[in-house]
Structures are given as structure tokens and as C-alpha cells.
C-alpha positions in Angstrom: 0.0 0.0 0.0 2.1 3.3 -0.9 1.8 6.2 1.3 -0.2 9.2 1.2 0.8 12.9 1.9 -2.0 15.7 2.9 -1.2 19.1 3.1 -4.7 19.5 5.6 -7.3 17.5 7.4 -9.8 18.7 4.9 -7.9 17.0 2.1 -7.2 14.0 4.3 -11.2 13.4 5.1 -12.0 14.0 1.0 -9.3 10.9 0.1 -11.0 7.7 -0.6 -10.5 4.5 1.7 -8.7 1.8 0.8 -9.7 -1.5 1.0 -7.8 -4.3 0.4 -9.1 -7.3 -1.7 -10.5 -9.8 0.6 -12.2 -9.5 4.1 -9.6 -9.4 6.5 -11.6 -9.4 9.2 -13.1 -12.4 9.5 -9.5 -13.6 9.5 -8.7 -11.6 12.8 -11.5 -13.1 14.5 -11.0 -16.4 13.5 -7.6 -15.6 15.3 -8.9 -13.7 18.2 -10.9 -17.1 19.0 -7.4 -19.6 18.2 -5.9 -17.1 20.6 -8.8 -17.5 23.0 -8.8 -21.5 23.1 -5.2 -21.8 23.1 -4.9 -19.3 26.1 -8.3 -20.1 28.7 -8.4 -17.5 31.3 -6.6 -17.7 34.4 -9.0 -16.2 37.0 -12.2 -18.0 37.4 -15.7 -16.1 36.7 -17.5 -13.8 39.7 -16.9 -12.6 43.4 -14.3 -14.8 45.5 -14.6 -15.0 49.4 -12.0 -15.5 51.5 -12.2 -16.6 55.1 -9.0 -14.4 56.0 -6.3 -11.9 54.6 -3.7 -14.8 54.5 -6.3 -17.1 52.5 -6.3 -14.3 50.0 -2.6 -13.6 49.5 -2.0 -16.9 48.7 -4.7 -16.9 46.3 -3.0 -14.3 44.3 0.1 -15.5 44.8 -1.2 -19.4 43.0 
């Protein structure tokens, strides 16, 4: 894709948008949800209780 040069914003906002051939987003999301199997999430869903402050460290600390 070559580069552009604007002298204003004006001229900027009246160039045409590129698009490249081919819908490249559908490829990104079919990444985003590779990266999102391959990498679960670490903290389990909703609120935690602890029965103490020392219970709690060593939650964060595991």
C-alpha cells in the first residue's frame, strides 16, 4: 500500500478509503478465537470469598 501525503485535514477526510481485496476481518477473528482457546483465562468467573487476609494472599500469589 504506498503512502499518502496531505497538506490538511480537509484533504485528508475527502481521500478515498482503501480496502484491500478480501475480508480481512473475518480472518482476525477467527484468530482472536485460536488465541482464546489456546490461552483459557486464568481467573475463574464472579466474586471470591476469603475466610481471611492470609487465604487471599496466597490466592494471588497461586
Amino acid at each position: 500500500m504506498p503512502v499518502e501525503k496531505y497538506r490538511s485535514v480537509e484533504e485528508m477526510n475527502r481521500a478515498p478509503v482503501r480496502v484491500l481485496p478480501g475480508n480481512r476481518f473475518d480472518r482476525f477473528i477467527r484468530h482472536c478465537a485460536r488465541y482464546w482457546k489456546l490461552a483459557p483465562r486464568v481467573y475463574p468467573r464472579g466474586v471470591v470469598k476469603f475466610r481471611s487476609a492470609e487465604e487471599a494472599q496466597d490466592a494471588r500469589i497461586h
